[in-house]
TIMARSE-859062 format. One line per 4 residues: number of its first residue (from 1); for each residue z, x negated, y negated of N, C-alpha, C, O, CB. Coordinates in nm, 4 decimals, always signed. Glycine has a CB too. Layout:
BEGIN
NUM = Z,X,Y,Z,X,Y,Z,X,Y,Z,X,Y,Z,X,Y | ...
END
This chain:
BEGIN
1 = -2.3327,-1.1470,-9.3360,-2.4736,-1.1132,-9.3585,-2.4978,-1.0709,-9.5029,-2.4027,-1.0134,-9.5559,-2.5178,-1.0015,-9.2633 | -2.6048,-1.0882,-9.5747,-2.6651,-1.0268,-9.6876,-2.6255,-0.8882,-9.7073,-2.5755,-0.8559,-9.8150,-2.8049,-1.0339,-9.6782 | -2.6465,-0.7839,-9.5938,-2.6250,-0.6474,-9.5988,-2.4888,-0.6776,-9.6509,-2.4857,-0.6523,-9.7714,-2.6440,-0.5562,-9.4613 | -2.3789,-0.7207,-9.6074,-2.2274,-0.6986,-9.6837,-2.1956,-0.7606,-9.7925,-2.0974,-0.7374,-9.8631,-2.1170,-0.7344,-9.6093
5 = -2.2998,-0.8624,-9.8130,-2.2679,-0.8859,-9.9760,-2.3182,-0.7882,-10.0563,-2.2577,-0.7628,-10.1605,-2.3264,-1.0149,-10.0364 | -2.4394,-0.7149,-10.0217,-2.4952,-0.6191,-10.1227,-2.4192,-0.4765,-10.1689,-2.4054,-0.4075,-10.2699,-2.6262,-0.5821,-10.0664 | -2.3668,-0.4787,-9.9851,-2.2909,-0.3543,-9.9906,-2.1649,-0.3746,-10.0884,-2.1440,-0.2819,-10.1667,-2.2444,-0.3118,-9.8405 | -2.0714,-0.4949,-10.0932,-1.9428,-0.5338,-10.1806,-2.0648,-0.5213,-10.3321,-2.0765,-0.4023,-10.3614,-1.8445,-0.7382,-10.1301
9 = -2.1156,-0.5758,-10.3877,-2.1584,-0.6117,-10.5110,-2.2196,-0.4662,-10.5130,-2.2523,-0.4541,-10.6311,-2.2545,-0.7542,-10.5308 | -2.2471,-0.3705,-10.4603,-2.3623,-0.2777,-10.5379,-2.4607,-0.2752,-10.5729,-2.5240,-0.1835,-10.6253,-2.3568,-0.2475,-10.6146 | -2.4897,-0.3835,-10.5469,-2.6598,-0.4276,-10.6136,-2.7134,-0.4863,-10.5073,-2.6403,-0.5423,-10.4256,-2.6774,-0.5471,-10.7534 | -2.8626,-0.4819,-10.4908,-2.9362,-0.6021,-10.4279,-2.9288,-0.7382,-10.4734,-2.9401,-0.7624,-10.5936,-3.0640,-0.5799,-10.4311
13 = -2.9081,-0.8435,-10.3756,-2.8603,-0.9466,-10.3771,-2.9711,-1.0558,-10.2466,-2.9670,-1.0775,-10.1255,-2.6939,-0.9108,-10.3516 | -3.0485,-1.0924,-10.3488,-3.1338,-1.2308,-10.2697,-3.0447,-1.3102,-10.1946,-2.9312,-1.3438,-10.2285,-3.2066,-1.3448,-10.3769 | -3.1233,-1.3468,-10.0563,-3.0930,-1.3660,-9.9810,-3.0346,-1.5256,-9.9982,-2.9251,-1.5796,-9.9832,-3.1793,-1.3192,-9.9073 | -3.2108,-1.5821,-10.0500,-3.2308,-1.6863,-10.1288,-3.1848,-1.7259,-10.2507,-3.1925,-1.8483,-10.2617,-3.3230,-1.6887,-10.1402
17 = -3.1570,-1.6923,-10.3102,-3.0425,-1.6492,-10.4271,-2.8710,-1.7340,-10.4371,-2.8009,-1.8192,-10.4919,-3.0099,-1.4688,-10.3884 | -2.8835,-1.6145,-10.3226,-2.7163,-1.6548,-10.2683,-2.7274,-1.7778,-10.1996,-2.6557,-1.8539,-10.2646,-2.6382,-1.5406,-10.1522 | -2.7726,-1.8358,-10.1124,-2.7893,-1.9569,-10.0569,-2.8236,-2.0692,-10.1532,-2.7918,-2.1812,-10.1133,-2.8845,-1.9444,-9.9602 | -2.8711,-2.0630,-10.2498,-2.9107,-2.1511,-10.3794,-2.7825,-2.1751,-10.4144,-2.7389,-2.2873,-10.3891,-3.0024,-2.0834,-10.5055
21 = -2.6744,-2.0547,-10.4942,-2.6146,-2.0310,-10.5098,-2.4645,-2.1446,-10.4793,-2.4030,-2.2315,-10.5411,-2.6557,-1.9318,-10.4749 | -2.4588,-2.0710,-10.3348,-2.3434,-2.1313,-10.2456,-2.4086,-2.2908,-10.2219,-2.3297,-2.3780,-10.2583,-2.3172,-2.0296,-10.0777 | -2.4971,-2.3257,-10.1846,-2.5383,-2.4798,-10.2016,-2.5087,-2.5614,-10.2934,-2.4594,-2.6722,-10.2727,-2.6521,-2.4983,-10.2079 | -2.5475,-2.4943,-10.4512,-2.4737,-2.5627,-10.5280,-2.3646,-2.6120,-10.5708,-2.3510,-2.7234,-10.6214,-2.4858,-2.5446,-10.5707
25 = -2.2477,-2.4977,-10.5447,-2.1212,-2.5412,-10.5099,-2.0750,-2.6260,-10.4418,-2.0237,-2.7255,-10.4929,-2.0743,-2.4793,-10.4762 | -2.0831,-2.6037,-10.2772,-2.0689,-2.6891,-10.1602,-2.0886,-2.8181,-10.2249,-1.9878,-2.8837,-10.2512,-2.1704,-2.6597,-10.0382 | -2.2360,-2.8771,-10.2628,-2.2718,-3.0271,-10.3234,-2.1826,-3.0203,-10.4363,-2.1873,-3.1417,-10.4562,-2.4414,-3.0609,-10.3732 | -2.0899,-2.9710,-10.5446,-1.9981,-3.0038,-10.6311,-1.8826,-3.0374,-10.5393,-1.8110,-3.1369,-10.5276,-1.9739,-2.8970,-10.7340
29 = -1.8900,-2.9026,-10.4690,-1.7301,-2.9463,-10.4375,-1.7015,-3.0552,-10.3432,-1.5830,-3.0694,-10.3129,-1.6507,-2.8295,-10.3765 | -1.7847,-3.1319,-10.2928,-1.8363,-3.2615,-10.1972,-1.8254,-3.3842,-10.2592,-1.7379,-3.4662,-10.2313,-1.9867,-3.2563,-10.1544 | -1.9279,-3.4024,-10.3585,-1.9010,-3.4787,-10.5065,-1.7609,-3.4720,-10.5360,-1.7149,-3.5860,-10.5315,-1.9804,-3.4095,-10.6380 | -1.7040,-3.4163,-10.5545,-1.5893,-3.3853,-10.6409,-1.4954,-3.4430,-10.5134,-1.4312,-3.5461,-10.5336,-1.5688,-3.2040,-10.7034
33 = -1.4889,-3.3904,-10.4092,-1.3833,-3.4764,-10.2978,-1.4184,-3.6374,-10.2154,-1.3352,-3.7136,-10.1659,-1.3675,-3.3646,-10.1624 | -1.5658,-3.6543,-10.2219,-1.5756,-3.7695,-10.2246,-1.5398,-3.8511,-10.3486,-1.5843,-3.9640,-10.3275,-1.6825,-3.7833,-10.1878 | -1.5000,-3.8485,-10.4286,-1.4721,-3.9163,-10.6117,-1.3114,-3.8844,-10.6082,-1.2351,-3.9593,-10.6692,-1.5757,-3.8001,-10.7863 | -1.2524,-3.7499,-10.5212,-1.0858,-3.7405,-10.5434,-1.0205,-3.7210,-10.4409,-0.8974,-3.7192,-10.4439,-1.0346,-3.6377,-10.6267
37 = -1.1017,-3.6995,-10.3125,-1.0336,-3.6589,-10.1839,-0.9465,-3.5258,-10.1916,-0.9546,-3.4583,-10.2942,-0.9405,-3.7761,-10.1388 | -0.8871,-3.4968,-10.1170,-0.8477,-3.3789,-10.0635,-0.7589,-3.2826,-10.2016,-0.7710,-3.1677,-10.2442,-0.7484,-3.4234,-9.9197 | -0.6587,-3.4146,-10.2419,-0.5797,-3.3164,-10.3597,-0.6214,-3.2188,-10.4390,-0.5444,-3.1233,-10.4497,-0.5340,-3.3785,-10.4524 | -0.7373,-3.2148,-10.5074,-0.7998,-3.0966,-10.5860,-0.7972,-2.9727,-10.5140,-0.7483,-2.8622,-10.5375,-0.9431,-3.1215,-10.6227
41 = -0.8477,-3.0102,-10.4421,-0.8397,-2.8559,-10.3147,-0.7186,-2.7985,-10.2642,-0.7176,-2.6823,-10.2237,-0.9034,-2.8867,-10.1635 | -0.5820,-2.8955,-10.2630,-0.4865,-2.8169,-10.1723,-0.4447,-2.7146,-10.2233,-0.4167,-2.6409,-10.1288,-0.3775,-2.8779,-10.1310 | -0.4222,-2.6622,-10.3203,-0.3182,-2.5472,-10.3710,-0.4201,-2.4382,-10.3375,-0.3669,-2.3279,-10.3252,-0.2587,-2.5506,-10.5523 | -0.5504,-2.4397,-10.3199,-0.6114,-2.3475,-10.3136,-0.6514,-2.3253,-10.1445,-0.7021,-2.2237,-10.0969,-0.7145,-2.3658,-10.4150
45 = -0.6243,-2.4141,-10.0917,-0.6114,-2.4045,-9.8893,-0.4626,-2.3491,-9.9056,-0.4578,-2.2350,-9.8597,-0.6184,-2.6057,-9.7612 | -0.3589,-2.3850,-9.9476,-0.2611,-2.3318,-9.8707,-0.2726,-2.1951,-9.9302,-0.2732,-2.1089,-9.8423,-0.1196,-2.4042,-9.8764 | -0.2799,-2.1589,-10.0242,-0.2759,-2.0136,-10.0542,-0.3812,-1.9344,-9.9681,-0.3409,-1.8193,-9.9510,-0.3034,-1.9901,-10.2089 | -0.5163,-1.9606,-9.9017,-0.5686,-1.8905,-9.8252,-0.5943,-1.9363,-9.6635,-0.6703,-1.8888,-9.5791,-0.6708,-1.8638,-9.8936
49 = -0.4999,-2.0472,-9.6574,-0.4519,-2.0808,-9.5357,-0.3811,-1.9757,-9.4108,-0.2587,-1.9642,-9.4043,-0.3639,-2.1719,-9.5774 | -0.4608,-1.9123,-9.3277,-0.3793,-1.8007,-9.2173,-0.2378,-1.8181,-9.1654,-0.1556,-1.7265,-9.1617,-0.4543,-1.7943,-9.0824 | -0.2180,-1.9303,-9.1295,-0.1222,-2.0062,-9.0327,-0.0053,-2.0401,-9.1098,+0.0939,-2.0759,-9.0463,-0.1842,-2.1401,-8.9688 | +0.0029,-2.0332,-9.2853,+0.0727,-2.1296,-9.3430,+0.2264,-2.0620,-9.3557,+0.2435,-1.9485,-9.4000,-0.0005,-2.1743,-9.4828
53 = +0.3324,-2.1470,-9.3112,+0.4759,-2.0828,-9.3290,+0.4594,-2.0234,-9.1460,+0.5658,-2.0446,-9.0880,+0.4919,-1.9272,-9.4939 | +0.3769,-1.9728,-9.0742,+0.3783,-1.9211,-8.9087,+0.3951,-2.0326,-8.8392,+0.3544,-2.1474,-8.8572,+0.2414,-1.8470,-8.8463 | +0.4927,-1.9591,-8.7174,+0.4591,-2.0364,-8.5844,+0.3879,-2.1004,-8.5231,+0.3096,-2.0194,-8.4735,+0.4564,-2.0026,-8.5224 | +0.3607,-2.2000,-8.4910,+0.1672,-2.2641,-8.4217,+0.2439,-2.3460,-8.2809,+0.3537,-2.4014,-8.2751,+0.0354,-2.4458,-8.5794
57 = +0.1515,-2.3302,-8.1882,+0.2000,-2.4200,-8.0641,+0.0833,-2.5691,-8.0766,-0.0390,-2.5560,-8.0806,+0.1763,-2.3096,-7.8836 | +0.1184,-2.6346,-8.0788,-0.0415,-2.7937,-8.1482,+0.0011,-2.8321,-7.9976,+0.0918,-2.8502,-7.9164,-0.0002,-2.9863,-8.3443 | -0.1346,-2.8303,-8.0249,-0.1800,-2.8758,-7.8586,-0.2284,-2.9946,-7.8602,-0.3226,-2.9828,-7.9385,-0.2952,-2.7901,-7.7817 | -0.2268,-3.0794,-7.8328,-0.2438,-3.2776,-7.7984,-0.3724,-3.2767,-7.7242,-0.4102,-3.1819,-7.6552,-0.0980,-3.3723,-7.6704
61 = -0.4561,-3.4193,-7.7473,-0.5513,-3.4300,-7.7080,-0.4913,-3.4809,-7.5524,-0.5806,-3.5071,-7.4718,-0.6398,-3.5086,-7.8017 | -0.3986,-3.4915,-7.5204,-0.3003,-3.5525,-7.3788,-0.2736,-3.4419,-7.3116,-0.2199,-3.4640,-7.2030,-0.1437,-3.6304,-7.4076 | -0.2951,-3.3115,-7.3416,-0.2502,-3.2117,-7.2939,-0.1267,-3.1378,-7.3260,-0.1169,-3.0191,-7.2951,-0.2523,-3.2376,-7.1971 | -0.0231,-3.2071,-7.3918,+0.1232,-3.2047,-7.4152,+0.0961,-3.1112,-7.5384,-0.0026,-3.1147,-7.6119,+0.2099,-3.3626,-7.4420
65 = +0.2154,-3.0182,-7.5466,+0.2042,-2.8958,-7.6524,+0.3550,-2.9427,-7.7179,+0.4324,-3.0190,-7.6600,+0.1918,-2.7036,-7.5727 | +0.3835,-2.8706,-7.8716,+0.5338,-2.8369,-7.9184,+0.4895,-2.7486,-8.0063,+0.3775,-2.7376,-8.0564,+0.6363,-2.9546,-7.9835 | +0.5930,-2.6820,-8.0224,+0.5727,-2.5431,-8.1055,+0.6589,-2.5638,-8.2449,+0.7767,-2.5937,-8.2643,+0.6373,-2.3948,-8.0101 | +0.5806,-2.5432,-8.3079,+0.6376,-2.5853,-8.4879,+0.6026,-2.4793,-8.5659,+0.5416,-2.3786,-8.5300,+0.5585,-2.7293,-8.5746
69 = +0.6532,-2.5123,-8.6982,+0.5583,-2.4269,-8.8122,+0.5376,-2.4590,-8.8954,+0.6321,-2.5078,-8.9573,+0.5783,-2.3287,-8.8600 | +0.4100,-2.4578,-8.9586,+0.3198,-2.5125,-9.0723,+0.3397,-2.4962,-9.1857,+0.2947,-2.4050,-9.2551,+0.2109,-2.4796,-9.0734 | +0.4183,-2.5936,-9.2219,+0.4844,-2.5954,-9.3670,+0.3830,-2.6439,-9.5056,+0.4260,-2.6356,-9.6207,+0.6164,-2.7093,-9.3546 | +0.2720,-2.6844,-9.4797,+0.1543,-2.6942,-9.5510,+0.0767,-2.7949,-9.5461,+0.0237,-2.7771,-9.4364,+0.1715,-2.6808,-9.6588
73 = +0.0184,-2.9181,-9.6012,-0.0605,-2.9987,-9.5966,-0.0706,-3.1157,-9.7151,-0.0614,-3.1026,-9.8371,-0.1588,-2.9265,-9.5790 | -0.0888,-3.2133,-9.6487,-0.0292,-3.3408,-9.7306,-0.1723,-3.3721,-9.8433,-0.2771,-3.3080,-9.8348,+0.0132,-3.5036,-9.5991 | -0.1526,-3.4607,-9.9251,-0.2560,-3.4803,-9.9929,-0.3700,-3.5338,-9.9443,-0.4704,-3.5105,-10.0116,-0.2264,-3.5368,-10.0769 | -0.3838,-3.6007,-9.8440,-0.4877,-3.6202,-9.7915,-0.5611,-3.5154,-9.6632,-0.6565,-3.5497,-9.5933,-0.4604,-3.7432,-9.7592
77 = -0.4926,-3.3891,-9.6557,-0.5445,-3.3003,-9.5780,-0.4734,-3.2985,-9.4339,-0.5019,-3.2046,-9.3595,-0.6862,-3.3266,-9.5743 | -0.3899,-3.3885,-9.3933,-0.2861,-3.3999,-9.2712,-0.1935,-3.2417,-9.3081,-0.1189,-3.2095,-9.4006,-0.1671,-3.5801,-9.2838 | -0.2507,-3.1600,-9.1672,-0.1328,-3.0528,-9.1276,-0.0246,-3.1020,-9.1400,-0.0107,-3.2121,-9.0868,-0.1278,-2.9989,-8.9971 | +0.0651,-3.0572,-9.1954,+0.2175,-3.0478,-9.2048,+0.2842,-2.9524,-9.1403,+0.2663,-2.8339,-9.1683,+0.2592,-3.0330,-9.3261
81 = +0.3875,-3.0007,-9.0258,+0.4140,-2.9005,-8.9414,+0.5612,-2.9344,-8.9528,+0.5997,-3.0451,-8.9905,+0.3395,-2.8993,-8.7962 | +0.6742,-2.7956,-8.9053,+0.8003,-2.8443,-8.8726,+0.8238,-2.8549,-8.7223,+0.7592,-2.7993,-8.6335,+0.8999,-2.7602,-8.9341 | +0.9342,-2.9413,-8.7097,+0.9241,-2.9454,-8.5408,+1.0612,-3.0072,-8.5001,+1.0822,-3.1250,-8.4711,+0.7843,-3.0516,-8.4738 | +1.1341,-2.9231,-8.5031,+1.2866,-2.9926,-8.3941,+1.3322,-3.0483,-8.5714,+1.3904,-3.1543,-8.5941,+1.2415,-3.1884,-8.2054
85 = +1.2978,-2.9683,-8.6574,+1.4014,-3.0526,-8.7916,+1.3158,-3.1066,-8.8683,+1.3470,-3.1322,-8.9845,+1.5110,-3.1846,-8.7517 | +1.1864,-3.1358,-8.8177,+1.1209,-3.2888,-8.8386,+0.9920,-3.2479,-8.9201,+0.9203,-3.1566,-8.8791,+1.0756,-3.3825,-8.6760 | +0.9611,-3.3241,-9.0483,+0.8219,-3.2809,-9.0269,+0.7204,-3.3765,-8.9821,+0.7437,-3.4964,-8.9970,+0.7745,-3.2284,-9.1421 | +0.6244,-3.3426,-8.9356,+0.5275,-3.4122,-8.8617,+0.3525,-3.3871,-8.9160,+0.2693,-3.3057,-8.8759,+0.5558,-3.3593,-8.7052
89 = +0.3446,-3.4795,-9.0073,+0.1847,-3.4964,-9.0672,+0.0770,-3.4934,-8.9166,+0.0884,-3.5639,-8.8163,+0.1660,-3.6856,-9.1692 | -0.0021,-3.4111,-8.9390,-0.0894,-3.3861,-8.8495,-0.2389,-3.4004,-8.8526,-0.2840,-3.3024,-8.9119,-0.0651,-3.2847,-8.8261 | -0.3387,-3.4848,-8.8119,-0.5078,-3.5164,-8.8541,-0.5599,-3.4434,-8.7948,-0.5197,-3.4010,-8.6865,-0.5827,-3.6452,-8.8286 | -0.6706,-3.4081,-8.8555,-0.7709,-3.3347,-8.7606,-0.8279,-3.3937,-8.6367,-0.7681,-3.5001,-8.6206,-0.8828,-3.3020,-8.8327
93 = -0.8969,-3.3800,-8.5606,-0.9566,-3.4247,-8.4493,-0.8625,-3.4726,-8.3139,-0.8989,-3.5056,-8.2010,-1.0372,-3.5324,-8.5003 | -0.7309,-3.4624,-8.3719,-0.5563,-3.5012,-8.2648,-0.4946,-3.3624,-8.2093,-0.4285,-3.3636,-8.1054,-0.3912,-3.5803,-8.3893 | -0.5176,-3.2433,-8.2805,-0.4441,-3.1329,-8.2246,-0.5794,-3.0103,-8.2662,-0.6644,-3.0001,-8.3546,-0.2625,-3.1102,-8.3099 | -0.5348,-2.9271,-8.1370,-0.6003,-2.7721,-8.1626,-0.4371,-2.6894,-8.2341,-0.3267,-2.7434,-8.2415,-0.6734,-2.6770,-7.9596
97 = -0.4689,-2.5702,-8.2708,-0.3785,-2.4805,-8.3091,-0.4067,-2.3433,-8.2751,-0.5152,-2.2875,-8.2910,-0.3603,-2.4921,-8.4362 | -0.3073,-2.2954,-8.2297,-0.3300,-2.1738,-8.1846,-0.1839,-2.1128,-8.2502,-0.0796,-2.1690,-8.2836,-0.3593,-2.1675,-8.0120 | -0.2308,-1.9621,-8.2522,-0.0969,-1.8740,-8.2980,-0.0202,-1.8648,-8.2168,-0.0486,-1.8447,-8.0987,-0.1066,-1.7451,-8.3359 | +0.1536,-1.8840,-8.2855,+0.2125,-1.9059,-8.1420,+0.2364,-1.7524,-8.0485,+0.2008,-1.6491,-8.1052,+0.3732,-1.9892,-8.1668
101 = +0.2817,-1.7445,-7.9418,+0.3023,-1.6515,-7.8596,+0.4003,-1.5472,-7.9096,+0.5008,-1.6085,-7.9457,+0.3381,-1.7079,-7.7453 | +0.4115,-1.4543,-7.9225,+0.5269,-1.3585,-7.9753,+0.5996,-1.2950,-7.8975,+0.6881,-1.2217,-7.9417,+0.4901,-1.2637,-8.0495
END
């Protein structure tokens, strides 16, 4: 919400402003991956990536699970997971991820 950006910054902070703001970016950084695809961006996903180097159980659109760990992400944005030795490039829309069980 607005209230916690104002509260972090100290100052009043348009609502409209900030949404101008963050829009403009978003349309660069869109531009910029439609013209280079994913590579520009990775070093900066895996560093604020939750999961990255953890346990994950990837769950199959088949139902079928294996439990790996997310060794990072390929240049085109395919999860990179380890699994039985192996690594295994992973697409979006093929697996959910969940934290694994402890």
């Amino acid at each position: 919400p607005a209230a916690a950006v104002n509260a972090v910054l100290k100052a009043p902070v348009s609502r409209n402003a900030l949404l101008a703001a963050l829009l403009t970016d978003l349309v660069q950084m869109l531009d910029r991956f439609q013209a280079d695809g994913f590579r520009p961006f990775k070093a900066e996903w895996i560093a604020a990536h939750a999961l990255h180097q953890k346990p994950v159980r990837v769950l199959n659109g088949d139902a079928s699970a294996l439990d790996a760990v997310v060794r990072g992400v390929a240049d085109d944005g395919a999860l990179v997971v380890m699994h039985q030795e192996r690594e295994i490039a992973l697409n979006s829309g093929e697996v959910t991820l969940r934290g694994a069980a402890k």
